[in-house]
MIKELUM-761970 format. One line per field, with one value per atom (N, C-alpha, C, O, CB): residue in three letters; x, y, z; residue number from 0. Coordinates in nm, 2 decimals, m for minus. Glycine has a CB too. Layout:
// residues N
type = ALA ...
X = X ...
Y = Y ...
Z = Z ...
seq = NUM ...
// end
This chain:
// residues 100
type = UNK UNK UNK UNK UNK UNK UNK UNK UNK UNK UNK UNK UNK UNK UNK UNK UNK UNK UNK UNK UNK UNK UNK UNK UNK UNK UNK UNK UNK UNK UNK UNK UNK UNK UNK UNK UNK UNK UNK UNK UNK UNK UNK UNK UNK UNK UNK UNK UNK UNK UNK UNK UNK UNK UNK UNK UNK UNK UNK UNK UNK UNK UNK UNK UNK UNK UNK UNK UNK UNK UNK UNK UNK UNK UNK UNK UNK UNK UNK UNK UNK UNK UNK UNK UNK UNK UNK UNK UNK UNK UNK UNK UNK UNK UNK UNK UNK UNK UNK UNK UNK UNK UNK UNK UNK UNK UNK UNK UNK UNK UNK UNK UNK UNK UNK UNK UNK UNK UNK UNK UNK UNK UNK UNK UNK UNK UNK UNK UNK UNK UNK UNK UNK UNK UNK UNK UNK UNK UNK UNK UNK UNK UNK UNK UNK UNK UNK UNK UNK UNK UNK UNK UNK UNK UNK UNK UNK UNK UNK UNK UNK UNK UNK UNK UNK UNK UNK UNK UNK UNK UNK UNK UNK UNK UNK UNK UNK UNK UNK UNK UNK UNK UNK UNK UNK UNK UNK UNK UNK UNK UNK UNK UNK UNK UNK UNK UNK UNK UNK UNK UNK UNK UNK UNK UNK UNK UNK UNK UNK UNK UNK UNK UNK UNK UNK UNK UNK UNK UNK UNK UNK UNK UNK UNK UNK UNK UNK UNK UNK UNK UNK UNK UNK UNK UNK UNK UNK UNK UNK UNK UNK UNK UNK UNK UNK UNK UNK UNK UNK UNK UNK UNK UNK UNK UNK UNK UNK UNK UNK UNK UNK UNK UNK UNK UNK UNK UNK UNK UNK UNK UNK UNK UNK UNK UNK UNK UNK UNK UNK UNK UNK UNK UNK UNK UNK UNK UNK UNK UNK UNK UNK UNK UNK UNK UNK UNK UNK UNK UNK UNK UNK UNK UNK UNK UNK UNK UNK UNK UNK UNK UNK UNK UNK UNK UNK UNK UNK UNK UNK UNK UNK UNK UNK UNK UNK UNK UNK UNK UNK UNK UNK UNK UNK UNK UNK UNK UNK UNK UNK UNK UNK UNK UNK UNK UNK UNK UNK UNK UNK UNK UNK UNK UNK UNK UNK UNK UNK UNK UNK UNK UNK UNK UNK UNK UNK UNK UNK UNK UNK UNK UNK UNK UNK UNK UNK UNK UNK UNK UNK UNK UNK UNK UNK UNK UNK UNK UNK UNK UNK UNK UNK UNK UNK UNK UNK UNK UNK UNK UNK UNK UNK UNK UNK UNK UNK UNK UNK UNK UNK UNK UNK UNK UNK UNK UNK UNK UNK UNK UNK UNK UNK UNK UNK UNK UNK UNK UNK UNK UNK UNK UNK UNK UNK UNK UNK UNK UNK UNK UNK UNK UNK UNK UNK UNK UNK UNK UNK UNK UNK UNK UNK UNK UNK UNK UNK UNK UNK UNK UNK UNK UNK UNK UNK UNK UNK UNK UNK UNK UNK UNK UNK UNK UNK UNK UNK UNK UNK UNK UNK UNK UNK UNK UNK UNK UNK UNK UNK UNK UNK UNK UNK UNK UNK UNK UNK UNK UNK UNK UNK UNK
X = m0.80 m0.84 m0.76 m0.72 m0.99 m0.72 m0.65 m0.74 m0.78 m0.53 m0.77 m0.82 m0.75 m0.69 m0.93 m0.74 m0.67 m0.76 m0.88 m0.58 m0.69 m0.78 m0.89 m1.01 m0.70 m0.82 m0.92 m1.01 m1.08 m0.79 m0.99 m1.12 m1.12 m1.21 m1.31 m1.01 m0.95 m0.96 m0.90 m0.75 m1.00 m0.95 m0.85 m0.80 m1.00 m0.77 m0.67 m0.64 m0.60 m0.54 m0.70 m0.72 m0.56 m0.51 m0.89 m0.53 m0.42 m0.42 m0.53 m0.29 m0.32 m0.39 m0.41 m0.42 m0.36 m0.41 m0.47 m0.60 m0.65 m0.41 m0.68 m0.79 m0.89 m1.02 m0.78 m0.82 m0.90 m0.93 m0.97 m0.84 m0.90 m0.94 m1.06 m1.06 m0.85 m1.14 m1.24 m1.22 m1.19 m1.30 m1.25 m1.29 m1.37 m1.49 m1.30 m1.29 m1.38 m1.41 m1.31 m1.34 m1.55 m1.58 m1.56 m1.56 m1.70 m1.54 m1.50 m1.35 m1.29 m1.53 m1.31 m1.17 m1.06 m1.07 m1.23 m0.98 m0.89 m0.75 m0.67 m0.88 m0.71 m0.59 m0.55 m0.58 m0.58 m0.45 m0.39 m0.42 m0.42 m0.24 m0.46 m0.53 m0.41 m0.41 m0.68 m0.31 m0.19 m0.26 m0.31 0.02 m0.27 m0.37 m0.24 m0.17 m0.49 m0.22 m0.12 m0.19 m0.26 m0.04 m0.15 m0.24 m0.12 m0.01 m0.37 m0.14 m0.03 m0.02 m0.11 m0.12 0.08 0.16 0.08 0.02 0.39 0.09 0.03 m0.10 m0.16 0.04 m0.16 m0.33 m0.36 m0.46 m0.44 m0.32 m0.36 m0.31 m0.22 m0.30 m0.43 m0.44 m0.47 m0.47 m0.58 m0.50 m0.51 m0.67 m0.72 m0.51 m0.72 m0.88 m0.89 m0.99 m1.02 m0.73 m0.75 m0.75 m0.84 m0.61 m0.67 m0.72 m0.85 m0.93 m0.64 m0.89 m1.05 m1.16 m1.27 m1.08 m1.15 m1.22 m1.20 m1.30 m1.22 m1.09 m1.07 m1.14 m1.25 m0.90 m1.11 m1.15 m1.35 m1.42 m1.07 m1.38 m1.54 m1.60 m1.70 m1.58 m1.49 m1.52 m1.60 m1.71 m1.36 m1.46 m1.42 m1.54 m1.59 m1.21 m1.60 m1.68 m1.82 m1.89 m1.67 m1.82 m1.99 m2.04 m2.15 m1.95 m1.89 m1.96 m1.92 m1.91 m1.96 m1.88 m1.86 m1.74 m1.74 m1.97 m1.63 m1.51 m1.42 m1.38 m1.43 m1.40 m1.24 m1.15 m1.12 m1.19 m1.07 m0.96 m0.86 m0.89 m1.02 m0.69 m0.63 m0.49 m0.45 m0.63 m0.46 m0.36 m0.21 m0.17 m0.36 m0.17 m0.02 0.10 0.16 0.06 0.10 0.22 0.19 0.09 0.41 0.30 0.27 0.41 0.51 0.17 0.41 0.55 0.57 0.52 0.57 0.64 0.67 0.74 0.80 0.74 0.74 0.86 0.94 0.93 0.83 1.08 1.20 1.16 1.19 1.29 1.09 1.10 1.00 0.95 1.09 0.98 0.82 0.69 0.59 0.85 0.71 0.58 0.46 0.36 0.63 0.46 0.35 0.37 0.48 0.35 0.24 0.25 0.18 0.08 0.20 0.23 0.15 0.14 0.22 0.22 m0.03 m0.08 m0.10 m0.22 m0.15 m0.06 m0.10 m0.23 m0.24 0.06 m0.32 m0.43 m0.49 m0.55 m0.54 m0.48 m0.50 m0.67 m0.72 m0.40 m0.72 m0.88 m1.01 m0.95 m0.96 m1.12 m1.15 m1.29 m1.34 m1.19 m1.32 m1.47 m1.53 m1.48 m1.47 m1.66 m1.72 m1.84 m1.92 m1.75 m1.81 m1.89 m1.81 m1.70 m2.03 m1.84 m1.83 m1.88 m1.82 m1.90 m2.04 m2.08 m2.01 m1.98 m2.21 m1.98 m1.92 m1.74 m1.70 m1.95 m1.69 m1.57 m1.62 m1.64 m1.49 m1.67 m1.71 m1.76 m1.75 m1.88 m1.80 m1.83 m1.74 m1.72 m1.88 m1.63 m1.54 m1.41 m1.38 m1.49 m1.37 m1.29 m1.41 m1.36 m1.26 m1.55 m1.63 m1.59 m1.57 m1.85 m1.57 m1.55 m1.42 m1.42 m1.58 m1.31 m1.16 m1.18 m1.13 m1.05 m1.26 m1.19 m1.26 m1.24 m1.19 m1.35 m1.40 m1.32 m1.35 m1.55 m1.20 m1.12 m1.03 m0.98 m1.01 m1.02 m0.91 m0.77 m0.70 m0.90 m0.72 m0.59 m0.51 m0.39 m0.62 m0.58 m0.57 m0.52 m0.60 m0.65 m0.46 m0.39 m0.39 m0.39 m0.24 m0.38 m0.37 m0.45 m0.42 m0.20 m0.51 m0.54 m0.57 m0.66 m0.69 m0.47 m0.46 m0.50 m0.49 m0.30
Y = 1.44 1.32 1.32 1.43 1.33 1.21 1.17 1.09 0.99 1.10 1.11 1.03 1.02 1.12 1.08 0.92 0.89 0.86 0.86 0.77 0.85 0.84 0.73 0.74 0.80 0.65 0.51 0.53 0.44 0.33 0.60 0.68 0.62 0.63 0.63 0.58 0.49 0.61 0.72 0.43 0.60 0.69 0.66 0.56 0.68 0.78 0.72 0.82 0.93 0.66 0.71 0.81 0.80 0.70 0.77 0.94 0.90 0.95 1.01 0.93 0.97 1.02 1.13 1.13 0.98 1.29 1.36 1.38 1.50 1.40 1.27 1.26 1.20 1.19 1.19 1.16 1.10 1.19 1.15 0.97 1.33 1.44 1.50 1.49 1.54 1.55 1.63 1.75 1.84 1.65 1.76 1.88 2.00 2.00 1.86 2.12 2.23 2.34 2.39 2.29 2.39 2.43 2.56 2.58 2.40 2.70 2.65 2.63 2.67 2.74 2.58 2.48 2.54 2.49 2.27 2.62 2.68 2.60 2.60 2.76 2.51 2.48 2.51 2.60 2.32 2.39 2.40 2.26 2.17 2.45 2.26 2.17 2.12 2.19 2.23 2.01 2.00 1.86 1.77 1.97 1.89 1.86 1.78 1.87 2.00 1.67 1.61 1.53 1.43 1.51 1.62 1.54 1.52 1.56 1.62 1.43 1.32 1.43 1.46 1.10 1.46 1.56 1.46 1.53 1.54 1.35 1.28 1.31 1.33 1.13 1.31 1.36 1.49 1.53 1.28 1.58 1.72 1.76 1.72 1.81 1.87 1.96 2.11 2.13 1.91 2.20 2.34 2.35 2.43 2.44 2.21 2.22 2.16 2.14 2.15 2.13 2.03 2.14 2.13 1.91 2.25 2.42 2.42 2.38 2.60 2.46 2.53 2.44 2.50 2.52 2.27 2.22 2.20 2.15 2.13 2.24 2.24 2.36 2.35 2.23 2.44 2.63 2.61 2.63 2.74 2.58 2.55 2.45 2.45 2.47 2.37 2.28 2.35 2.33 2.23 2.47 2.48 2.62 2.65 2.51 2.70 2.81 2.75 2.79 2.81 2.64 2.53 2.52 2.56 2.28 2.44 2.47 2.58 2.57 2.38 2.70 2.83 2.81 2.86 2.84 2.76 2.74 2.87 2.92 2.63 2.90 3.02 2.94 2.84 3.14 3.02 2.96 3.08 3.18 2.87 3.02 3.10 2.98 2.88 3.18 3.04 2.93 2.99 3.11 2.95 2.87 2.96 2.93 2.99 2.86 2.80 2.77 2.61 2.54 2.74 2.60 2.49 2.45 2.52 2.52 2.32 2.24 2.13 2.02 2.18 2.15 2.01 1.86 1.88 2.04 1.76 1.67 1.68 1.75 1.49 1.57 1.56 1.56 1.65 1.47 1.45 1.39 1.45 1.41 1.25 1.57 1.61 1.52 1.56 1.67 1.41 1.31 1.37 1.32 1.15 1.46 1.51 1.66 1.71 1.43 1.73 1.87 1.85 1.77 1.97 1.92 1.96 2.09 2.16 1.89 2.13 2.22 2.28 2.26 2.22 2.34 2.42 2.51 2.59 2.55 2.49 2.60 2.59 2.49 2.56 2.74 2.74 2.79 2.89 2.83 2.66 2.72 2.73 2.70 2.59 2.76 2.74 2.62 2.61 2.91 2.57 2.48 2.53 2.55 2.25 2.55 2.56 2.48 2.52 2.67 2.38 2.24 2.13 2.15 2.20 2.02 1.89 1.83 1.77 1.83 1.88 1.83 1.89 1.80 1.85 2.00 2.05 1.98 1.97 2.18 1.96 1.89 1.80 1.81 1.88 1.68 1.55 1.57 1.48 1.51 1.68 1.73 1.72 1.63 1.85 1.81 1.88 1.72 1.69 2.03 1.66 1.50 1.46 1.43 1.38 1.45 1.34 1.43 1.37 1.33 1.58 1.62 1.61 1.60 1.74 1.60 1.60 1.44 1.42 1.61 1.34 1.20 1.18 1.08 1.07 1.29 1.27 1.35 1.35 1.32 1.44 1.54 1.39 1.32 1.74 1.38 1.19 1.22 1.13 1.11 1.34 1.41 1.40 1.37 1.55 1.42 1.42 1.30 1.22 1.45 1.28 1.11 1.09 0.98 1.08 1.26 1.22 1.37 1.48 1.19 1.35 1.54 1.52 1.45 1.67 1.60 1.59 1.72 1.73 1.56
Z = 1.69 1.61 1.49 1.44 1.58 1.44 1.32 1.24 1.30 1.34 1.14 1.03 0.92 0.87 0.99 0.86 0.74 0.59 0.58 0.79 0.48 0.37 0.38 0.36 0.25 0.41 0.41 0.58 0.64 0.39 0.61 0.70 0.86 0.94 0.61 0.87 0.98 1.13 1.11 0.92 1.22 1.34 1.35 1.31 1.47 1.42 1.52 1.61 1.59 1.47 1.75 1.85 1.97 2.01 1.94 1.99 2.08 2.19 2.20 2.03 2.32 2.45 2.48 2.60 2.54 2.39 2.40 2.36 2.37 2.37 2.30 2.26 2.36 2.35 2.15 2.46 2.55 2.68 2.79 2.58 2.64 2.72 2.67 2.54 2.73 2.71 2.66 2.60 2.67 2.73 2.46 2.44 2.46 2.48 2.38 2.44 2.47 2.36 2.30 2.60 2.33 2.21 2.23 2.36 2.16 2.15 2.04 2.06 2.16 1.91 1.97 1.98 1.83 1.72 1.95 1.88 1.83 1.79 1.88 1.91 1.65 1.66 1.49 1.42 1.72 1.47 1.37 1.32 1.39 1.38 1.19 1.13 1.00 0.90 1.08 1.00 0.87 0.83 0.90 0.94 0.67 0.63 0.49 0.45 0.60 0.44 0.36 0.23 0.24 0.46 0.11 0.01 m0.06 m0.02 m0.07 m0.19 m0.25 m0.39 m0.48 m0.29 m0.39 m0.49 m0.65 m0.74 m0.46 m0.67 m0.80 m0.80 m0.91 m0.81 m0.70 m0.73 m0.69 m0.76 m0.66 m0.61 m0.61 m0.73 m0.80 m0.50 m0.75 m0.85 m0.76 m0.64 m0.97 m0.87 m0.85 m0.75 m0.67 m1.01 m0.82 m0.72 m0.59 m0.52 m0.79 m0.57 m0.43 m0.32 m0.24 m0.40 m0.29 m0.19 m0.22 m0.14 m0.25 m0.32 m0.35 m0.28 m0.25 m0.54 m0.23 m0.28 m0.09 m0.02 m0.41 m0.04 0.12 0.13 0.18 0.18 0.11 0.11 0.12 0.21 m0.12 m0.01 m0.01 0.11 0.17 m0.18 0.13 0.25 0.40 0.46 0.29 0.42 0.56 0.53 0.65 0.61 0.44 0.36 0.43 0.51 0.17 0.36 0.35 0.53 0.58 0.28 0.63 0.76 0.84 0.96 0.83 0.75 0.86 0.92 1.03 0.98 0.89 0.97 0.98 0.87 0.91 1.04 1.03 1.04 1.11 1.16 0.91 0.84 0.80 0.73 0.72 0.86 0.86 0.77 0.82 1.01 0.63 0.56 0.64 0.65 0.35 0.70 0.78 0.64 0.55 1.00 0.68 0.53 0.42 0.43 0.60 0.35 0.28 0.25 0.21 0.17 0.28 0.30 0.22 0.24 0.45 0.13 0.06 0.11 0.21 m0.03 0.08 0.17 0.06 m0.04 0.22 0.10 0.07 m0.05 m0.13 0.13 m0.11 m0.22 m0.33 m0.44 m0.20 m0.25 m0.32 m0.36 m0.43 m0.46 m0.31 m0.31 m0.22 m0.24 m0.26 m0.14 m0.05 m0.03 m0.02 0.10 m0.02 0.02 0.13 0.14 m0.08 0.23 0.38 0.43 0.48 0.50 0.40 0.46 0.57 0.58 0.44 0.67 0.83 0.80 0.70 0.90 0.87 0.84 0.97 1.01 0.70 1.07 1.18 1.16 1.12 1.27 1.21 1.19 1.36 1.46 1.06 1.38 1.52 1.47 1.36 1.63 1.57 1.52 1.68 1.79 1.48 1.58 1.70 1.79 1.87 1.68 1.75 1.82 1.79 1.74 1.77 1.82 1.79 1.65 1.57 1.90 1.64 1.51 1.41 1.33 1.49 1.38 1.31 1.28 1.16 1.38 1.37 1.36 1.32 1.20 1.45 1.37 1.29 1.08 0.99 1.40 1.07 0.93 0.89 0.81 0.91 0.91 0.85 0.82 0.70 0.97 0.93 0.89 0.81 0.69 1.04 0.82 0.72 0.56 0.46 0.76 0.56 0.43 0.33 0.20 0.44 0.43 0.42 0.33 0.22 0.60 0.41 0.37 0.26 0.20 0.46 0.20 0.05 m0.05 m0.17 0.04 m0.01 m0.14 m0.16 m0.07 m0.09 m0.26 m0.31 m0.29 m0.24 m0.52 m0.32 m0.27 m0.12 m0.11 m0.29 m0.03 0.08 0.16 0.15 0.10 0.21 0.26 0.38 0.44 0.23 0.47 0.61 0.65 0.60 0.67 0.73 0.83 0.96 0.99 0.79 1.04 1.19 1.26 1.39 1.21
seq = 0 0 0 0 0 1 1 1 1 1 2 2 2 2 2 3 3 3 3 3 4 4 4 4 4 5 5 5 5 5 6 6 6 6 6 7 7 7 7 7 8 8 8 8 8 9 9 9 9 9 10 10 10 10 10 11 11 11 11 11 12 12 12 12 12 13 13 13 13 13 14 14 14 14 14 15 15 15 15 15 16 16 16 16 16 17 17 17 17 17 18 18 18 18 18 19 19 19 19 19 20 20 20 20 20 21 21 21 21 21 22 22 22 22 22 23 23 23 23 23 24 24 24 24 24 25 25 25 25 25 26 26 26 26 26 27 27 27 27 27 28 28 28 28 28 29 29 29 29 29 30 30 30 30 30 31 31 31 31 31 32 32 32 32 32 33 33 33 33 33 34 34 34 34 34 35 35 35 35 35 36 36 36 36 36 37 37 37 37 37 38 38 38 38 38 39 39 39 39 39 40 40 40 40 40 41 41 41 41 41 42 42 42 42 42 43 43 43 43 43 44 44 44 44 44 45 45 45 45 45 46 46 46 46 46 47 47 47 47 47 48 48 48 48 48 49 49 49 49 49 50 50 50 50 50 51 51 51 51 51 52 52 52 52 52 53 53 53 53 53 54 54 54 54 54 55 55 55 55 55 56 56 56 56 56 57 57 57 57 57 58 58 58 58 58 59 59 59 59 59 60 60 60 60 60 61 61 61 61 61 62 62 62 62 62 63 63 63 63 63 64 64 64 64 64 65 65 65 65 65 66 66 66 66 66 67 67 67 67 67 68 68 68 68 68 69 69 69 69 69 70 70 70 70 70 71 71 71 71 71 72 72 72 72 72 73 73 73 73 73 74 74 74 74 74 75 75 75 75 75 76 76 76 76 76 77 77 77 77 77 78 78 78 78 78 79 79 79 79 79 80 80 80 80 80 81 81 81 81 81 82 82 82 82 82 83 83 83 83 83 84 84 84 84 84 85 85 85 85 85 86 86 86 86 86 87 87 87 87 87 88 88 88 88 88 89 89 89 89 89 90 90 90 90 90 91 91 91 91 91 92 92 92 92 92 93 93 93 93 93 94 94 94 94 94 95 95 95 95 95 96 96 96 96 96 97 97 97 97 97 98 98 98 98 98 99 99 99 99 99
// end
């Protein structure tokens, strides 16, 4: 699943397979260099803490122009509801622009 700031799906055709729990991937997570601050990690960190997520930070990538930082954070969910949480929590940090 892809969700964007303005809270948009976007489902593509690996999405239209079924998932199976728990569900092990890599979560790249892109917040806007002008509005992250030092509480924009903390406030992903307390996120992924609140529904029990494992969470592993792999790296952190800037773009060309340093307008965006993009996070890898291999984490597992272990349901559905729980993933549905976790996008409903992402599209409330204001920093954040895209998480896939």
């Amino acid at each position: 699943m892809i969700i964007s700031q303005n809270g948009n799906k976007v489902l593509g055709s690996a999405s239209q397979q079924e998932l199976e729990f728990p569900l092990k991937y890599v979560l790249k997570i892109i917040v806007d260099t002008k509005i992250a601050d030092d509480k924009t990690v903390k406030e992903i960190e307390d996120l992924f803490a609140q529904l029990k997520i494992n969470n592993n930070w792999l790296y952190t990538k800037p773009s060309n122009k340093n307008n965006f930082l993009s996070y890898s954070v291999e984490i597992t969910l272990p349901d559905k509801n729980t993933m549905d949480n976790l996008y409903g929590g992402l599209k409330k940090i204001k920093a954040i622009k895209l998480a896939i």
